[in-house]
Structures are given as C-alpha cells and as structure tokens.
PLY file of the C-alpha trace (Angstrom):
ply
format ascii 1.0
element vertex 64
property float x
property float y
property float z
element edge 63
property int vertex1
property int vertex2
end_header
-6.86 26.23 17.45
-8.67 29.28 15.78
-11.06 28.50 13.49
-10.50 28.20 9.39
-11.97 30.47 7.02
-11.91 28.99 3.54
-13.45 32.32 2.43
-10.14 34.18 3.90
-7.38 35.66 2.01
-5.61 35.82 5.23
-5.76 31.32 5.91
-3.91 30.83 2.73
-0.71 33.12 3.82
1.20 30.03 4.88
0.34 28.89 1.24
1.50 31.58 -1.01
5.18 30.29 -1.36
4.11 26.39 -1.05
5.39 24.31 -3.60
2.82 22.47 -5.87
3.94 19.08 -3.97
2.41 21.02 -0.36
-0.59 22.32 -1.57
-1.16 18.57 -3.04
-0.30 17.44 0.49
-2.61 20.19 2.04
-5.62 18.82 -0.16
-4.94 15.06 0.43
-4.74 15.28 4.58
-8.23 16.81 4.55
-9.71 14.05 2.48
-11.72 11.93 4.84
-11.27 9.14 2.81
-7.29 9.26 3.04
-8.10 10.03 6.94
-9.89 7.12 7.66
-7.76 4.19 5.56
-5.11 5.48 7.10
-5.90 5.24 10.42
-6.91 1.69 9.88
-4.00 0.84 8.15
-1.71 1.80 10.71
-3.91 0.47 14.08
-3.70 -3.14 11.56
0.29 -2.88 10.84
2.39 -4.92 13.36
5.30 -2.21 12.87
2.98 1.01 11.97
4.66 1.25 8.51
2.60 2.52 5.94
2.21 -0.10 3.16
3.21 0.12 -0.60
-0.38 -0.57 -1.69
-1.26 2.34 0.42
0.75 4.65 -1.31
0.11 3.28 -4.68
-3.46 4.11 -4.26
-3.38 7.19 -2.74
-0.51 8.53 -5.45
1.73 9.12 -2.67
5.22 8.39 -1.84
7.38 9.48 1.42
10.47 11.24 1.37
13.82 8.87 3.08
0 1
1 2
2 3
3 4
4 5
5 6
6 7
7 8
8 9
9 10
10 11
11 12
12 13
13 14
14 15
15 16
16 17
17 18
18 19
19 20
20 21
21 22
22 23
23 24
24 25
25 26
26 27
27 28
28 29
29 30
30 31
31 32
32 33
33 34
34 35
35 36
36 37
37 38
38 39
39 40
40 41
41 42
42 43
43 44
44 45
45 46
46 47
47 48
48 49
49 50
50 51
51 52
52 53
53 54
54 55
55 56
56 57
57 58
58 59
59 60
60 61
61 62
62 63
C-alpha cells in the first residue's frame, strides 16, 4: 500500500466528488477509538452483529 500524504492534493482525488455522508465515514474509520470498540465488540458478539448501542454512540447507522 503506498504511503498517505495528508499534505497531498493528489490523496484527496478519490474525495473530491464524495458525498458529505463518505467523508464522515472516511473520518470515523481512522478514529482509533471507533477502531478499537469495534473490534471488541465484534470478537464479544455470538453472531458478529454490530449492536444498537454501538451505533447509537458512535452516530452511526448501516445501510439494509
């Protein structure tokens, strides 16, 4: 994977016709907050489902 440079005009391309709803997305994968519970969330869920309390606090929901 080549390296990111937050500094380059050139890593955002993929961005420039991104609705507000991916760039939110973009921000809230990189959080390593949002990383981590969700990781243990899913190795503690019997069925790997992601939990309503999870989304609740995280201000997410998940397209069906």
């Amino acid at each position: 994977m080549p390296e990111f440079d937050w500094r380059s005009p050139e890593s955002y391309k993929s961005l420039q016709g991104a609705e507000i709803t991916d760039i939110a997305w973009e921000c809230l994968r990189r959080n390593a907050d949002y990383r981590r519970e969700y990781e243990a969330m899913i190795a503690s869920s019997p069925d790997g489902e992601v939990t309503a309390d999870f989304r609740r606090r995280w201000g997410i929901c998940f397209r069906s």
